[in-house]
C-alpha atoms as one frame of an Amber mdcrd trajectory, in Angstrom:
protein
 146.483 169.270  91.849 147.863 170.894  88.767 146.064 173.896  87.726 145.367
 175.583  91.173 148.941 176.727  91.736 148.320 180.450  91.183 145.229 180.333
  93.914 147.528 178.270  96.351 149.499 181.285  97.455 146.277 183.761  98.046
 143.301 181.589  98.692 145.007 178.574 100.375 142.624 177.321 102.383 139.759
 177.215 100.348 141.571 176.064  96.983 142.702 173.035  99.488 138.980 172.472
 100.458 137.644 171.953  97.005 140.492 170.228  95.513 140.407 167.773  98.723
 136.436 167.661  98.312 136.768 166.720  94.654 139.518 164.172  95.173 137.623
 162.279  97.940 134.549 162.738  95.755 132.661 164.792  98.423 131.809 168.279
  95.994 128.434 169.514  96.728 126.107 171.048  94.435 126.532 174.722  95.498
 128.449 176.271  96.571 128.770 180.464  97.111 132.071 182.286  96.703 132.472
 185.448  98.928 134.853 187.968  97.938 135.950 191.353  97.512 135.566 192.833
  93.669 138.287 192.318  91.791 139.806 189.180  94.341 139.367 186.480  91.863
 135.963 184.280  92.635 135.290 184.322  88.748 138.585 182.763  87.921 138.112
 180.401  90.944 134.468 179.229  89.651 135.859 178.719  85.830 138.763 176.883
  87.366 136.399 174.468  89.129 134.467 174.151  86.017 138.218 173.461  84.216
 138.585 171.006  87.209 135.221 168.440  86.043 135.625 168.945  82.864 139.492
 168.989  81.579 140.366 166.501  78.591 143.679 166.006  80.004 144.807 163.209
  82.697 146.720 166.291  84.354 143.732 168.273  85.495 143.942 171.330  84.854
 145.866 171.560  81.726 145.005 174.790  80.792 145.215 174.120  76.989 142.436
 171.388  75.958 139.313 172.310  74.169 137.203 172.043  77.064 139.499 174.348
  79.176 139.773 176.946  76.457 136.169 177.071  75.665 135.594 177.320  79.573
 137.624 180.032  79.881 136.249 182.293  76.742 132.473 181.111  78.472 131.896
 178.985  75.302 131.379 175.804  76.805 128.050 174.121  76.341 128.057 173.031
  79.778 129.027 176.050  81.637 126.225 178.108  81.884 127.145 182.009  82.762
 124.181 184.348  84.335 124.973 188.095  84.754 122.970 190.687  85.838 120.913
 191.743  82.794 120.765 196.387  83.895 120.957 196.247  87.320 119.411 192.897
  88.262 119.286 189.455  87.342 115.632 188.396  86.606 113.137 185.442  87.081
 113.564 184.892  83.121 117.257 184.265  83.026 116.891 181.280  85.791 114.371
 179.947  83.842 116.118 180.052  80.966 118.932 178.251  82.795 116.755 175.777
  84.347 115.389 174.980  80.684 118.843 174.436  79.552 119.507 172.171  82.063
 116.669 169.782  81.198 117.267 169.518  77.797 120.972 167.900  79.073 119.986
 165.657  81.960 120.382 162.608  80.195 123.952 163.451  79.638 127.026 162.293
  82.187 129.039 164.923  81.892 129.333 167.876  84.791 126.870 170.164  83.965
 128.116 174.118  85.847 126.186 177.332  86.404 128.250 180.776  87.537 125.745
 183.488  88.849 127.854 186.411  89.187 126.568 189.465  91.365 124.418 186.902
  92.585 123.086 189.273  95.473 121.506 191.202  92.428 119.095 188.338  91.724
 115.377 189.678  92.216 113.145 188.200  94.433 111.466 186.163  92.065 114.503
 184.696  90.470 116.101 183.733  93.805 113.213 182.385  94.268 113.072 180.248
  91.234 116.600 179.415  91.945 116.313 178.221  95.132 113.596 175.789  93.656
 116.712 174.148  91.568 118.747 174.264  94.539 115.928 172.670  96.660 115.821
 169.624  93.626 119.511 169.334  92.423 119.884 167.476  89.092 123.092 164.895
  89.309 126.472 165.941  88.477 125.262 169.685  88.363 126.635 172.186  90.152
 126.031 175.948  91.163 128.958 178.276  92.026 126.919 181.813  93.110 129.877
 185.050  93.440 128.915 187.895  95.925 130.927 190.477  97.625 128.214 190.107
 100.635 126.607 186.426 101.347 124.181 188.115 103.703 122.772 190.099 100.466
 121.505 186.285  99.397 118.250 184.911 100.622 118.967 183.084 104.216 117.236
 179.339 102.325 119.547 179.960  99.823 122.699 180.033 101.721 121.396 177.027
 104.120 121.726 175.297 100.642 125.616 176.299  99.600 128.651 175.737 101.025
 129.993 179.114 102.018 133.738 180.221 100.713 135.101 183.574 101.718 138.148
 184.588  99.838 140.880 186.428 102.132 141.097 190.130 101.091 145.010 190.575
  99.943 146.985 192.968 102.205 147.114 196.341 100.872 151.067 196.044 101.835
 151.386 193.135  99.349 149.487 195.242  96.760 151.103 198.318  96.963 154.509
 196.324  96.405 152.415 194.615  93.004 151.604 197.897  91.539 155.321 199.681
  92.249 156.644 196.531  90.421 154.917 197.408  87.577 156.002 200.709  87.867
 152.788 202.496  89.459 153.822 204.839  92.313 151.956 207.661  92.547 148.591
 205.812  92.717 149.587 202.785  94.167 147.867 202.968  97.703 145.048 204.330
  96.512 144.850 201.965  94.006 145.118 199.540  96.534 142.531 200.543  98.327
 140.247 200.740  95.421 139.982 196.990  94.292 141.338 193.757  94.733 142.236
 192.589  90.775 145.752 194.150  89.932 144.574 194.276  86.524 141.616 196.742
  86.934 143.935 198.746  89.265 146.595 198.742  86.266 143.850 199.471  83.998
 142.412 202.440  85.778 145.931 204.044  86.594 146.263 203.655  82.437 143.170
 205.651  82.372 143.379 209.205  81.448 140.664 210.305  83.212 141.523 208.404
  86.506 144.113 211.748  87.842 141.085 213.761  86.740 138.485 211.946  89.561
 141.390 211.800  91.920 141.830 215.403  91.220 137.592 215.955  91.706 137.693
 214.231  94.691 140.258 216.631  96.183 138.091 219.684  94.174 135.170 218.903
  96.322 136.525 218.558  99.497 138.338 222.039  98.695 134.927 223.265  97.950
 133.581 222.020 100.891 135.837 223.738 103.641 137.714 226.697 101.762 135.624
 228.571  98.881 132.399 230.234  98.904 131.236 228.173  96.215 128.831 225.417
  95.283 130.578 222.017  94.741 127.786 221.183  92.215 129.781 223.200  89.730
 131.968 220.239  89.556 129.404 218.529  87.521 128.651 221.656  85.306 132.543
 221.247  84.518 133.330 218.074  84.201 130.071 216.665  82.359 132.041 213.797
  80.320 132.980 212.229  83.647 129.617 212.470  85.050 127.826 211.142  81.870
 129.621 207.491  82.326 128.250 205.116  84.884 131.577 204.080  85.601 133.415
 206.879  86.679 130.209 208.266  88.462 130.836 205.295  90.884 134.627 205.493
  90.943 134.317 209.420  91.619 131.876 208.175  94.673 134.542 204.856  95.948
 137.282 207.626  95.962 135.357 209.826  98.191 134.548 206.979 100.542 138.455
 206.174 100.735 139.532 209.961 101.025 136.818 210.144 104.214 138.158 207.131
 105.879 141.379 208.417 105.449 140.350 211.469 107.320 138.984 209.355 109.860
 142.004 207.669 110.711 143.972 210.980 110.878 141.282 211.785 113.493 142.260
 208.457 114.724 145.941 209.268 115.203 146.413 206.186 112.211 148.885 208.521
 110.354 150.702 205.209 108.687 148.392 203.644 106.518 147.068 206.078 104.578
 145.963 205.668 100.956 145.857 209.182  99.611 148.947 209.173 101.379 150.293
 211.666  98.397 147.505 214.701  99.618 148.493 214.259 102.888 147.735 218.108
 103.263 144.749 218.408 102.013 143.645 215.582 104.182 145.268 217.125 107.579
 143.253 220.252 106.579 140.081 218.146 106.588 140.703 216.510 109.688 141.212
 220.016 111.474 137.766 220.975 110.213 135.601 217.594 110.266 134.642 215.711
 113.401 134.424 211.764 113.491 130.882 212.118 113.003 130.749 214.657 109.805
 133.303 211.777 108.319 130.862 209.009 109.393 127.950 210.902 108.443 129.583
 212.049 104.571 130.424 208.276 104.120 126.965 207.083 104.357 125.473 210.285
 102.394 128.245 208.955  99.775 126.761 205.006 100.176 123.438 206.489  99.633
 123.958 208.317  96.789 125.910 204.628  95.027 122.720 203.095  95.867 120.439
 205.615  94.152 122.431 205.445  90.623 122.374 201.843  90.848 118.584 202.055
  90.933 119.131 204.147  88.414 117.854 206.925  89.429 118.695 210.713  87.715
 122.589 211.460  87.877 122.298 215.241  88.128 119.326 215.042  91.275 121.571
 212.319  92.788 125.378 214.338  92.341 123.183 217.734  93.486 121.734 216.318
  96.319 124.920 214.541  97.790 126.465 217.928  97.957 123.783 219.675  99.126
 123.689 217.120 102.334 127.354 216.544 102.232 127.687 220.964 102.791 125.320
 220.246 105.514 127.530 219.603 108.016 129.865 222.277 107.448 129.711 226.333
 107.695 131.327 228.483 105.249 129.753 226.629 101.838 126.658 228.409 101.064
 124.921 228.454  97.904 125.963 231.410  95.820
């Protein structure tokens, strides 16, 4: 079918499962798209959306009203739900549900996107799964999550399950030198899915400066008598955005794991590929286990400011665990 070209080449099989289900008239009412950030699921979902509700005989023209307004999230029957801080509440189902009503008169395909839909709280999965339990006709739900197991188990008994296929980091390491991104490219890779927010980041002025943290700490870590928590005392506009504070704490995971598969004797695949001596020096000096055990200190700490808890407790206490494991770092 016109229109799904671009996701044919990445996300074959499941592209050819919902354009097969819609032409034998066989689309359920939910269905959950599983990806990586970054892969795509939110284009996918407005595509489907595009799919019912194109003006053109070509489906999916791209250009019509209804395709336009789908795509800029203006269309009255595409309802978006994002996570309103760090959940999405009871409230905003409601509200959805409400919308809903006032429309079920009407013929036309009626969508709902949840994205981060593993961020719903109890009691809005809960109301949710209520619609789900009593679908309303030619209404569908398209729920993105980088982890189906995150949603509620009556939930996903409810959905048809799509899993996007992670793109090689080969492939996407080629996509970013094309564009003229070397130097970062494998991390980059390594870091999300979306070519876009990779080219965005490497555009970033401050994205060298993280990389260059991420190195700082480790340095601090095995080599100086020094505290990394100076790091935040000198480098307090990186720590005072949400964003970096979690790219800062992605790049640490990825620097780890590369140290792991050094450990490994994985040499080949390495995504701060460009430090290769800094990460040889780690390897000599961390076991498998003080890489395992930094990596989930470092997945602790990401779920702490996502709770929002305090950014200066949560930076000072990952490197007071992280020194832990290693002699040589004391506190000054």
């Amino acid at each position: 079918m016109h229109g799904w070209e671009r996701f044919l080449e990445d996300q074959s099989k499941i592209t050819r499962f919902i354009v097969n289900s819609y032409l034998k008239n066989r689309l359920v009412h939910a269905y959950i798209l599983e990806g990586a950030k970054g892969i795509g699921k939110l284009s996918f979902a407005k595509n489907f959306a595009k799919m019912l509700l194109c003006e053109s005989d070509d489906r999916i023209c791209g250009s019509c009203r209804s395709c336009q307004l789908i795509e800029s999230e203006k269309h009255v029957n595409v309802y978006m739900i994002r996570p309103e801080g760090n959940s999405i509440k009871k409230e905003q189902i409601q509200a959805l549900q409400a919308e809903f009503s006032k429309k079920a008169a009407e013929n036309a395909p009626k969508v709902y996107i949840i994205e981060d839909a593993e961020k719903m709280s109890v009691s809005a999965a809960n109301s949710l799964l209520k619609f789900l339990e009593e679908p309303m006709k030619n209404t569908y739900a398209l729920l993105l999550t980088e982890n189906k197991e995150m949603l509620l188990p009556t939930i996903r008994s409810r959905a048809v399950v799509l899993t996007f296929t992670p793109m090689s980091r080969e492939k996407l390491i080629e996509q970013y030198k094309s564009v003229g991104i070397h130097q970062y490219a494998s991390i980059l890779a390594s870091l999300t899915q979306s070519l876009n927010e990779g080219i965005r980041w490497s555009e970033s002025e401050q994205f060298s400066s993280v990389v260059s943290l991420v190195l700082k700490t480790e340095e601090c870590l095995l080599k100086m008598k020094m505290d990394p928590s100076i790091i935040l005392i000198q480098n307090p506009e990186i720590f005072k955005n949400r964003e970096f504070q979690l790219l800062y704490l992605n790049l640490l995971i990825i620097y780890y794991k590369d140290v792991l598969k050094i450990k490994l004797g994985k040499n080949d695949d390495l995504s701060f590929e460009a430090y290769k001596t800094s990460l040889c020096e780690s390897s000599e000096v961390n076991t498998i286990s003080d890489c395992l055990r930094k990596i989930q200190i470092i997945l602790d700490t990401e779920k702490r400011l996502r709770a929002n808890a305090n950014v200066v407790l949560c930076f000072d206490q990952l490197f007071l665990r992280m020194k832990g494991g290693i002699e040589g770092c004391n506190m000054p």
